[in-house]
C-alpha positions as CSV (number, residue, x, y, z in Angstrom):
1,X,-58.0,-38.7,-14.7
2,X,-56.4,-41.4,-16.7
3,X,-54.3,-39.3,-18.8
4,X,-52.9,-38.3,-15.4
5,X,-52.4,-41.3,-14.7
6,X,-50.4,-42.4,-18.0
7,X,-48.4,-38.8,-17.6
8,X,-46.9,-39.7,-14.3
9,X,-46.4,-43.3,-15.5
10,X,-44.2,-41.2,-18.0
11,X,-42.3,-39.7,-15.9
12,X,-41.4,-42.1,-13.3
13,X,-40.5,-44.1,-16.5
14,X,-37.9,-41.3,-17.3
15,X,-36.5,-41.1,-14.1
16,X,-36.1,-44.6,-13.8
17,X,-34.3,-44.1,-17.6
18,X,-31.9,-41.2,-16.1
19,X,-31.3,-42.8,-13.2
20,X,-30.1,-45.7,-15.4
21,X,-28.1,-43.7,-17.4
22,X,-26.5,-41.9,-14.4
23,X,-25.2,-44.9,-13.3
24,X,-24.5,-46.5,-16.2
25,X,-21.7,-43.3,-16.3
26,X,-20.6,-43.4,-12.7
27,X,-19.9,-47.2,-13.7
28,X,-18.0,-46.2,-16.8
29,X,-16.0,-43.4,-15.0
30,X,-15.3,-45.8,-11.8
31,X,-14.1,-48.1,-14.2
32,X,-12.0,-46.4,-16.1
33,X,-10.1,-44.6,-12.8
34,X,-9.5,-48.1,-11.8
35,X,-8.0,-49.1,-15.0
36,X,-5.5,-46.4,-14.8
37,X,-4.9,-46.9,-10.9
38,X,-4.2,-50.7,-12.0
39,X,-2.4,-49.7,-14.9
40,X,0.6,-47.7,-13.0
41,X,0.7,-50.3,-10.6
42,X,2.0,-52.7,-13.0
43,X,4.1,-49.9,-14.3
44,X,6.3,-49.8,-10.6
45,X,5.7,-53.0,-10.4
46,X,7.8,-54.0,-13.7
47,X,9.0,-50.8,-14.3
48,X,10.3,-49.3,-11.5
49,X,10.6,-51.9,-9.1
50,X,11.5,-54.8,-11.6
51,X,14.7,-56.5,-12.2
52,X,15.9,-56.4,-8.7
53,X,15.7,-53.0,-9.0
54,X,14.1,-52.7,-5.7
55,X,17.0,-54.1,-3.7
56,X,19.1,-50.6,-5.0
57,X,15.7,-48.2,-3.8
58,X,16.2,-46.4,-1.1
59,X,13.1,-44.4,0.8
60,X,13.7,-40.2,0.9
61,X,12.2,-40.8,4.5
62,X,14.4,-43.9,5.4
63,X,16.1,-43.5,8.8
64,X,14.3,-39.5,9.6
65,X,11.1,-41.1,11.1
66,X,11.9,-44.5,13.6
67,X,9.1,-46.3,14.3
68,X,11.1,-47.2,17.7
69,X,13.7,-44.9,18.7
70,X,15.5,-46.3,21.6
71,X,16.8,-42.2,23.3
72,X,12.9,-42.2,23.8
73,X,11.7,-45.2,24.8
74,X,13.9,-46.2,27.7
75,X,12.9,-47.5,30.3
76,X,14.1,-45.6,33.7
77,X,15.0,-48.3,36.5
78,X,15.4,-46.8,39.7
């Protein structure tokens, strides 16, 4: 019955160890997708949008989609 015992203690010891390891991973690959999400931001932020360079951007969408378009929101007075 003990060496039952000591089997099991083995394998909850290595699922604690893959469980560690899985995680360890997830962590690295979390990490590293963060890196490259911060890394392009400083790129537009220097980059693209540096220099003044963001007073000559102008949006593809700029002036299509009004966030209050006044033809629609009148107000009828009777």
């Amino acid at each position: 019955m003990t060496s039952f015992w000591l089997f099991l203690s083995d394998v909850f010891k290595f699922s604690f160890g893959f469980y560690d390891l899985a995680g360890n991973v997830l962590n690295w690959i979390l990490f590293l997708v963060a890196s490259g999400i911060f890394t392009y931001w400083c790129y537009v932020l220097v980059a693209v949008l540096g220099n003044n360079k963001d007073k000559d951007y102008h949006s593809p969408t700029e002036g299509k989609f009004h966030y209050y378009n006044p033809e629609i929101h009148t107000k009828e007075v009777e």
